[in-house]
VEXTORTOR-160945 format. One line per 3 residues: number of its first residue (from 1); their letters; for each residue x, y, z of C-alpha. Coordinates in pm, 1 decimal, decimal comma, padded with zeros to 6 digits. Example, Ala and Ser with C-alpha at 12.3 -4.5 7.8 and 13.67 -1.06 7.14 Angstrom:
BEGIN
1	AS	01230,0 -00450,0 00780,0; 01367,0 -00106,0 00714,0 .
//
This chain:
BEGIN
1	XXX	02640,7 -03014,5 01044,4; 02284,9 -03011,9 00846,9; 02076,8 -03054,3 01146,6 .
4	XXX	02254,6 -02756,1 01232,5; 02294,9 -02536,5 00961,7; 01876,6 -02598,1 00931,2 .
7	XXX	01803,8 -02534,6 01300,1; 02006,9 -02209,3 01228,8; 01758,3 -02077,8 00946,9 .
10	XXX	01440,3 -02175,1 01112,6; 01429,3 -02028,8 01427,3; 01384,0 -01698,1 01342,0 .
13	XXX	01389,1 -01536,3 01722,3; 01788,3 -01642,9 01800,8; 01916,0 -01340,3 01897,3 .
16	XXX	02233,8 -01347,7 01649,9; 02419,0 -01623,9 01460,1; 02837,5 -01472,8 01487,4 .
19	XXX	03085,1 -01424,4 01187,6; 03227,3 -01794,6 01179,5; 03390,8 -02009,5 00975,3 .
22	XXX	03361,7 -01916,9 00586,1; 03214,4 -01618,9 00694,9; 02849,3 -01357,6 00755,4 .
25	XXX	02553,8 -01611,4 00830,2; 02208,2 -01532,4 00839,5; 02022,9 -01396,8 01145,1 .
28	XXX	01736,3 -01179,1 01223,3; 01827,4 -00810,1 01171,4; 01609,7 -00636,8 01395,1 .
31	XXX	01689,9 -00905,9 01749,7; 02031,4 -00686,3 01756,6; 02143,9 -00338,3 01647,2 .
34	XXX	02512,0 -00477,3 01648,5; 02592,8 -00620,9 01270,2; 02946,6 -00784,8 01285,7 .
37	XXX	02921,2 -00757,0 00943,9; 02906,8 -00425,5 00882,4; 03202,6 -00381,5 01152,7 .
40	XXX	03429,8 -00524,2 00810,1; 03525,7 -00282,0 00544,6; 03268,3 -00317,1 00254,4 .
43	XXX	03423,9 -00321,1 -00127,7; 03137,5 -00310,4 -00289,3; 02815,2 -00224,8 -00220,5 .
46	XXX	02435,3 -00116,0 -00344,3; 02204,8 00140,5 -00218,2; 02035,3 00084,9 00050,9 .
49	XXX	01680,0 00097,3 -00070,8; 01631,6 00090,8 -00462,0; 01223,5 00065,8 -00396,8 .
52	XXX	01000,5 00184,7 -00209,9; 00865,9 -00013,5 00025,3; 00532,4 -00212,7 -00056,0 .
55	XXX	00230,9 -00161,2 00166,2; -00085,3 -00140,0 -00052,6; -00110,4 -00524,0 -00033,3 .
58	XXX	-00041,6 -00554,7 00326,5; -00219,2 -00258,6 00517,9; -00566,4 -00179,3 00576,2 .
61	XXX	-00607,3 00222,7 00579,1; -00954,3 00409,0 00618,1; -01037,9 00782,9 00521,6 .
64	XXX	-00757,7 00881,8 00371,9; -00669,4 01125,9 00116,2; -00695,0 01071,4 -00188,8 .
67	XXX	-00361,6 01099,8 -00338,3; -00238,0 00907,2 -00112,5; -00433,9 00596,4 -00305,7 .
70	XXX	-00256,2 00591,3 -00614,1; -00182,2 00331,3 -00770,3; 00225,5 00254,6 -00696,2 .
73	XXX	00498,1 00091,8 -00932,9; 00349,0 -00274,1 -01033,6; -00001,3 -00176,7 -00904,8 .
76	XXX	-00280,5 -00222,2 -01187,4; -00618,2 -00208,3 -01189,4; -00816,0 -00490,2 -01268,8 .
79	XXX	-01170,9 -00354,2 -01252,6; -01361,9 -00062,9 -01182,7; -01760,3 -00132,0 -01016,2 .
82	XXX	-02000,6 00160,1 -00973,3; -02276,4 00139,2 -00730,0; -02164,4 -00088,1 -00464,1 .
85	XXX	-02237,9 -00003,0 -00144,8; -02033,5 -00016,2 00201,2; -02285,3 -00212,6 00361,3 .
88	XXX	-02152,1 -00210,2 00728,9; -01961,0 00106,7 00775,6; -02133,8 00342,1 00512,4 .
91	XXX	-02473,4 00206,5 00508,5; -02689,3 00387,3 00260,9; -02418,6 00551,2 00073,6 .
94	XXX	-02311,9 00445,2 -00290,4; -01944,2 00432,3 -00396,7; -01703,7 00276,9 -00656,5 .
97	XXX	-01475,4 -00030,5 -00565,9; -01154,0 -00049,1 -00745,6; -00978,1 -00384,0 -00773,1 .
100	XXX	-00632,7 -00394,5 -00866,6; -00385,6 -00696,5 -00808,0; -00288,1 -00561,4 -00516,4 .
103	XXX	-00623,8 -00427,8 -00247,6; -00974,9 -00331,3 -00264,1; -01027,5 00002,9 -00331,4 .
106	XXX	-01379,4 00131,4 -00214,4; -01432,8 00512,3 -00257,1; -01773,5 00680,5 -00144,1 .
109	XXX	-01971,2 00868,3 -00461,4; -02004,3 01185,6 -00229,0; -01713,9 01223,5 -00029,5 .
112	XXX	-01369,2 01130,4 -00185,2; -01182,4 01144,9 00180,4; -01448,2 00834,1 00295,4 .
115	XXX	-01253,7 00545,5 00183,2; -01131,7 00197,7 00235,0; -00794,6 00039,9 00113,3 .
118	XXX	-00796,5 -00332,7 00225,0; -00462,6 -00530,5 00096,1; -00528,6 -00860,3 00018,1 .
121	XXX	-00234,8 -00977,7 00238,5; -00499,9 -00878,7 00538,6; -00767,2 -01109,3 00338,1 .
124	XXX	-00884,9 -01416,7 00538,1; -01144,8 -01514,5 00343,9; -01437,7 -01366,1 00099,7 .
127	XXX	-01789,2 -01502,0 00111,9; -02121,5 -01419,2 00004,8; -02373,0 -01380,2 00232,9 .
130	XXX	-02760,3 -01226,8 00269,9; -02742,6 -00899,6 00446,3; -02992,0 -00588,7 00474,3 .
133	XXX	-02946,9 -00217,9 00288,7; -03061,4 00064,4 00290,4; -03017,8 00098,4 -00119,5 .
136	XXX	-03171,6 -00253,4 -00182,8; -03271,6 -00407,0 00129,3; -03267,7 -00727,5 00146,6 .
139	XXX	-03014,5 -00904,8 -00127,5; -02631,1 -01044,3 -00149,7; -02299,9 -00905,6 -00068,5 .
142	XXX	-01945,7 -00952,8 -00051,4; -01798,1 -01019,4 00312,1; -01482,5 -00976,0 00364,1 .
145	XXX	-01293,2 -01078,0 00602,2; -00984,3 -00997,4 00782,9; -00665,9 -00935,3 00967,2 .
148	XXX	-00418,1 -00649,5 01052,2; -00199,8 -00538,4 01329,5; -00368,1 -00903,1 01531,3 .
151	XXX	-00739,4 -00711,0 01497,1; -00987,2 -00844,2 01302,0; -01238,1 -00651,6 01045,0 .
154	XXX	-01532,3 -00723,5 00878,1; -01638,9 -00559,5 00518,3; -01938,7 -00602,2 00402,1 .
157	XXX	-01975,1 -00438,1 -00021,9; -02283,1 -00491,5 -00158,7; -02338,9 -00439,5 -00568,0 .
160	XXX	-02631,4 -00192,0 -00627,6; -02698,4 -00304,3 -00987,3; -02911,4 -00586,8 -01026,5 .
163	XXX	-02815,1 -00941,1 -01184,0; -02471,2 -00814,8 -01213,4; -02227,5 -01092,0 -01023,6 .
166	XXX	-01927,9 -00891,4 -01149,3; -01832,5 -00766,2 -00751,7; -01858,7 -01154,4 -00660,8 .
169	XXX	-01669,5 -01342,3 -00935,5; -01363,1 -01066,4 -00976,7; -01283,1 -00998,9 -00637,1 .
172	XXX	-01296,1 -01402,6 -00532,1; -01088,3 -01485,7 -00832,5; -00816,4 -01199,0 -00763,1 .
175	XXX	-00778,4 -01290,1 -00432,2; -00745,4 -01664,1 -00547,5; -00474,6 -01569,3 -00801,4 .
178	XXX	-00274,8 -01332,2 -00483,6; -00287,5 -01646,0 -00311,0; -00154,5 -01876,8 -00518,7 .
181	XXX	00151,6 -01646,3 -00627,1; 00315,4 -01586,8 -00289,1; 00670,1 -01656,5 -00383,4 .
184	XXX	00681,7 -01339,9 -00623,1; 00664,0 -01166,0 -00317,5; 00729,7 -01347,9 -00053,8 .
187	XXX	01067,6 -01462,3 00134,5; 01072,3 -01855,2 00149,4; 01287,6 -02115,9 00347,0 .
190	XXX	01321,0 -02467,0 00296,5; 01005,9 -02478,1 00046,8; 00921,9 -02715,1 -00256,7 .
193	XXX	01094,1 -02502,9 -00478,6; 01375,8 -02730,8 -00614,9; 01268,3 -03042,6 -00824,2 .
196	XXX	01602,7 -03255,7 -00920,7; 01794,6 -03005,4 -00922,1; 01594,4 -02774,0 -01128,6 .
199	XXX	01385,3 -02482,1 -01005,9; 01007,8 -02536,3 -01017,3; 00941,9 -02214,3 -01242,0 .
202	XXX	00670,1 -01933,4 -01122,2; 00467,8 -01800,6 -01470,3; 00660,0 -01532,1 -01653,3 .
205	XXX	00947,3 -01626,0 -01465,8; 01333,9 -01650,7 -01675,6; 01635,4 -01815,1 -01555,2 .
208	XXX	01932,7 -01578,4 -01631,8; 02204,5 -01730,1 -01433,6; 02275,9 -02080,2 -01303,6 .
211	XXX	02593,8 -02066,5 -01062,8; 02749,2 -02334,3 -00900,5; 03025,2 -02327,5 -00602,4 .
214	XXX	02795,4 -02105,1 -00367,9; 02829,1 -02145,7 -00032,6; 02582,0 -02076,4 00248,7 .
217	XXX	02738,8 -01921,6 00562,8; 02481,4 -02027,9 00816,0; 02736,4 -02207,2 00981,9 .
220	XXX	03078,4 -02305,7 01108,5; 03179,1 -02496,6 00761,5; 02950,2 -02355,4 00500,7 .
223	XXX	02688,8 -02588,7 00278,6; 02798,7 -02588,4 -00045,3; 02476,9 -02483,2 -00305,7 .
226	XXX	02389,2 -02338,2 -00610,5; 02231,9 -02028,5 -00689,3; 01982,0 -01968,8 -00950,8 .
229	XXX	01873,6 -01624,8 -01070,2; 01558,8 -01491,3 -01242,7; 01394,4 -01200,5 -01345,4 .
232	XXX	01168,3 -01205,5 -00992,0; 01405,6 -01369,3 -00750,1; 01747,1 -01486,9 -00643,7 .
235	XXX	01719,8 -01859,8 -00506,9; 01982,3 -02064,3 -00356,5; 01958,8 -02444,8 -00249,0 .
238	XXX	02223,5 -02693,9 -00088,1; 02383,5 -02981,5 -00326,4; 02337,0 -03217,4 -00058,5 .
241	XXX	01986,8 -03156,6 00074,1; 01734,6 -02973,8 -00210,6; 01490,4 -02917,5 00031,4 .
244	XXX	01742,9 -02680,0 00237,5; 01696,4 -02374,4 00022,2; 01584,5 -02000,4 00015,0 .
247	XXX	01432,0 -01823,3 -00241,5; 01462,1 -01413,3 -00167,0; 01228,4 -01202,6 -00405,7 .
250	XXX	01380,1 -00901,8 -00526,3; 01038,0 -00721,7 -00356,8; 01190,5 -00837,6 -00055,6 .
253	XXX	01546,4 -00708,4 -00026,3; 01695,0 -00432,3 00116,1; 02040,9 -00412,7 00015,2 .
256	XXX	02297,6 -00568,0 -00143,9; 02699,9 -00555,7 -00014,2; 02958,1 -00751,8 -00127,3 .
259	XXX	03208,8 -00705,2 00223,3; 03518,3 -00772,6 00370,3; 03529,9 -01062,6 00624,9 .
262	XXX	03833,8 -01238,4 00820,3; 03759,9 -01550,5 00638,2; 03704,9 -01372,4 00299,3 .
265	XXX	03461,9 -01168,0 00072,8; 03122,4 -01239,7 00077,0; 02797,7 -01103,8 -00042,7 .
268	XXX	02540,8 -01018,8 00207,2; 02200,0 -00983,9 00135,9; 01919,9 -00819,1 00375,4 .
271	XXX	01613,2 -00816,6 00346,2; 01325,4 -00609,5 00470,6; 01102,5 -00608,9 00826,0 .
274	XXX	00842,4 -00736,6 00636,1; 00989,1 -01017,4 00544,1; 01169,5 -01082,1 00886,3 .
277	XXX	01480,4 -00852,0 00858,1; 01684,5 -01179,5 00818,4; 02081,8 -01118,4 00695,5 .
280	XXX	02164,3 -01404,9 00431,4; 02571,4 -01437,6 00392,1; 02700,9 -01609,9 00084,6 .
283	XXX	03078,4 -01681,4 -00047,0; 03172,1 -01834,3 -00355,7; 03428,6 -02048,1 -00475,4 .
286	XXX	03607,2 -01942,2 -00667,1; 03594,3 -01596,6 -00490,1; 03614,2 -01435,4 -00831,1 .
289	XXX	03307,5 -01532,4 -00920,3; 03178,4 -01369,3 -00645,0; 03190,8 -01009,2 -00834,8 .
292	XXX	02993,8 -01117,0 -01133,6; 02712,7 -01278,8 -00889,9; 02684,6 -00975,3 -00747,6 .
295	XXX	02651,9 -00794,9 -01035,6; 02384,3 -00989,5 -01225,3; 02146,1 -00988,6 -00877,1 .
298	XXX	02224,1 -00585,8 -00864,9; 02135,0 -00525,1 -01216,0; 01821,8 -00741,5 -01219,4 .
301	XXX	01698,9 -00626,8 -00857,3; 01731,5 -00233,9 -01030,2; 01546,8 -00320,7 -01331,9 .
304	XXX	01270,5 -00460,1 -01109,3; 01229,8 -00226,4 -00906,4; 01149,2 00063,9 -01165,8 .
307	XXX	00882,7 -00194,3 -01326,0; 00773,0 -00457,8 -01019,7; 00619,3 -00792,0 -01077,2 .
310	XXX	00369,3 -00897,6 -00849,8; 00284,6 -01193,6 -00997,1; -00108,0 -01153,4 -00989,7 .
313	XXX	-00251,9 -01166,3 -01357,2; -00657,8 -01139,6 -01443,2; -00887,5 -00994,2 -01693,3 .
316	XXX	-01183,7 -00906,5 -01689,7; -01399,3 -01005,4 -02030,5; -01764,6 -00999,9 -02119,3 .
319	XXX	-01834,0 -00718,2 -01898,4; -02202,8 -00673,4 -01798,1; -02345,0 -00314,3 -01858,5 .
322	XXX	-02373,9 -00130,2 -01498,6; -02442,6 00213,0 -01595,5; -02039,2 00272,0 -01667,1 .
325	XXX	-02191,4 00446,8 -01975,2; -02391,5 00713,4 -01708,1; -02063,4 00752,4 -01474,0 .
328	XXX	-01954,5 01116,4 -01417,7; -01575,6 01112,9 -01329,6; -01494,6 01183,6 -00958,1 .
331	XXX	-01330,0 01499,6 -00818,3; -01160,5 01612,9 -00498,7; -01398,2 01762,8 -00236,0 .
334	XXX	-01290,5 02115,7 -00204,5; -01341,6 02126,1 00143,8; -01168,1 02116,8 00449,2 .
337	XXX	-01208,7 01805,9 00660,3; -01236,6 01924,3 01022,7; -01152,8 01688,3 01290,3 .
340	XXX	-01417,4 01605,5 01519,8; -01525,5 01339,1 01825,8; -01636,7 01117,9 01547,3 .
343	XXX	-01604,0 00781,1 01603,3; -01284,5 00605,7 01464,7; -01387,3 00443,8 01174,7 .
346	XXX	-01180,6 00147,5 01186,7; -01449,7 00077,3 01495,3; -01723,0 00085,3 01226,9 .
349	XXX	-01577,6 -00267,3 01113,2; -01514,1 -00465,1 01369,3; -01686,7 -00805,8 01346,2 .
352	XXX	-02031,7 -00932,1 01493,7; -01974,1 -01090,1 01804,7; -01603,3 -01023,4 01860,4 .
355	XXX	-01707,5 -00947,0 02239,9; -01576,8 -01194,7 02442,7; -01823,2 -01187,8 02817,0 .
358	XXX	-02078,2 -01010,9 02838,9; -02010,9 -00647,9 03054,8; -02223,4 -00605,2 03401,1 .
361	XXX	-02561,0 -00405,8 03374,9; -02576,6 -00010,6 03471,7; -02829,3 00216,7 03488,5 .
364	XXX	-02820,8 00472,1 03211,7; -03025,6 00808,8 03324,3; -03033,7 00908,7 03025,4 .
367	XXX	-03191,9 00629,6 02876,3; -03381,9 00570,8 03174,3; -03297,0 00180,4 03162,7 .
370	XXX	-03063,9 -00063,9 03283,7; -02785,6 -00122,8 02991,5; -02475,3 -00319,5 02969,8 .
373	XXX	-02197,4 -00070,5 03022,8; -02003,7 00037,0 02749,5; -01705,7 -00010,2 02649,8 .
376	XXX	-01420,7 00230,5 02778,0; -01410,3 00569,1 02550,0; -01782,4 00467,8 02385,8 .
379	XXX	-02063,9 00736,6 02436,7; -02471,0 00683,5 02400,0; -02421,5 00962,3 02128,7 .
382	XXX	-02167,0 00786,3 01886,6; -02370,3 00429,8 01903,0; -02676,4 00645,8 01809,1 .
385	XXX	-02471,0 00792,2 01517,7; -02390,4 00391,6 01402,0; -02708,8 00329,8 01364,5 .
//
């Protein structure tokens, strides 16, 4: 029964796991439109979506306007650096990066529509490397680099004030302390979590609820566990087996039911795409307890979500001067951005040497010389605006 209730978690791309036995089990949500849980009568049940959901840490998003960067529920910022420069797509132009514990923030000096939002989620790693500008030719800057939607980018942010390492050391050390607090925001199965018994505690976190008697419904019979909830998460592991577990941060859920099955009540938890869209059925023993676990993970997943906990702490001491003193607040442009054939600027940032083969040779009239051809949609015009 183990092997199977653990083969029934982990392989995420089953296309459903039935009502059976004690009753819901877990599955992926989005494999099948058709929830035989929701075919029972509910008797309880929680909105659907208490919080918005969270993309500033997971999305990168260029040029775009600039309410639309605000900082959300949770979000801080950490530091504020004038002059740096966006080395490869903005060459030449000075802006303001804004790290919060969240994304990067970059903002051009001119033009509050040019902009970059890079969530550290899409982070792959940050190095610092020589590389050639236009402001201060040849000197260190931040690469970044990264991932999104399976295409890789390169960001290149290069600090225009000299002696000042304050763009190196606080961006490497917030995106050290995002990933090293994953589980405040992150849906885990089967992790080191549970140590005798005991949960291994995240910083900040409080236990307000220890309940035993919780069953698991990932299969015919049920595992018998124990739930444990906090102020960031709801965690459950097996009796028998502490490394079969699951710890579901409240940033993570979707909704919360307590439902009618044919074996019982039981309280169904869902959580977002995000996070896989899995369905997590519980049942507990006795069933009247059920109403007062439900309760206590409602209440707690409300209160966070009007003040979210992301888990990423950092401060910022012994500033260096950087001309902060000399910085004239930024306004909106009041302009209107026309459209054009520009080039896209998520092309702008596409890494050195991401071509695979080389393209066959053409003969450009323009140009009046033999060229590799370009790629499909590129003009002579738009590289000659790159550079």
């Amino acid at each position: 029964m183990q092997g199977r209730i653990l083969e029934g978690w982990a392989d995420g791309r089953r296309s459903e796991l039935e009502l059976c036995g004690h009753g819901v089990v877990a599955r992926r949500a989005h494999q099948d439109g058709r929830r035989a849980a929701s075919k029972a009568s509910g008797t309880m049940s929680a909105p659907d979506q208490l919080q918005e959901e969270v993309w500033q840490d997971r999305e990168i998003k260029f040029d775009q306007m600039p309410q639309l960067l605000k900082l959300r529920k949770g979000e801080f910022q950490i530091d504020s650096i004038n002059s740096v420069e966006d080395t490869k797509g903005n060459n030449g132009e000075r802006g303001i990066l804004i790290v919060t514990n969240l994304r990067l923030i970059w903002t051009s000096a001119k033009y509050a529509r040019t902009n970059l939002s890079i969530g550290f989620n899409c982070v792959s790693s940050v190095n610092i490397r020589t590389v050639n500008s236009k402001l201060r030719g040849n000197s260190q800057a931040l690469y970044v680099m990264t991932r999104f939607n399976s295409t890789r980018f390169e960001f290149i942010f290069t600090s225009l004030v000299k002696h000042s390492p304050r763009l190196f050391t606080t961006v490497q050390a917030v995106f050290k302390s995002y990933e090293t607090t994953k589980l405040y925001r992150d849906l885990k199965l089967r992790g080191a979590i549970i140590r005798d018994k005991e949960l291994v505690m995240l910083p900040n976190e409080q236990v307000y609820e220890k309940i035993n008697g919780i069953w698991n419904l990932s299969s015919d019979q049920g595992n018998l566990g124990t739930f444990i909830i906090t102020n960031v998460r709801t965690v459950w592991f097996a009796v028998l087996a502490e490394n079969f577990n699951v710890s579901i941060p409240y940033l993570q859920m979707k909704s919360i039911n307590v439902r009618n099955s044919k074996f019982g009540q039981a309280l169904v938890i869902e959580t977002t795409a995000s996070s896989g869209g899995y369905i997590l059925g519980f049942r507990a023993d006795p069933v009247e307890h059920l109403e007062e676990v439900y309760t206590q993970i409602h209440n707690l997943w409300k209160i966070f979500s009007v003040t979210p906990i992301f888990g990423v702490e950092f401060s910022v001491e012994d500033k260096q001067s950087d001309g902060k003193e000399n910085f004239v607040p930024r306004q909106e442009d009041d302009v209107q951005i026309m459209e054009g054939d520009d080039i896209e600027p998520c092309l702008l940032y596409q890494p050195d040497g991401e071509k695979e083969i080389d393209r066959e040779p053409i003969y450009n009239n323009e140009l009046g010389l033999a060229m590799e051809r370009l790629k499909e949609g590129s003009t002579i015009q738009q590289l000659w605006q790159i550079v």
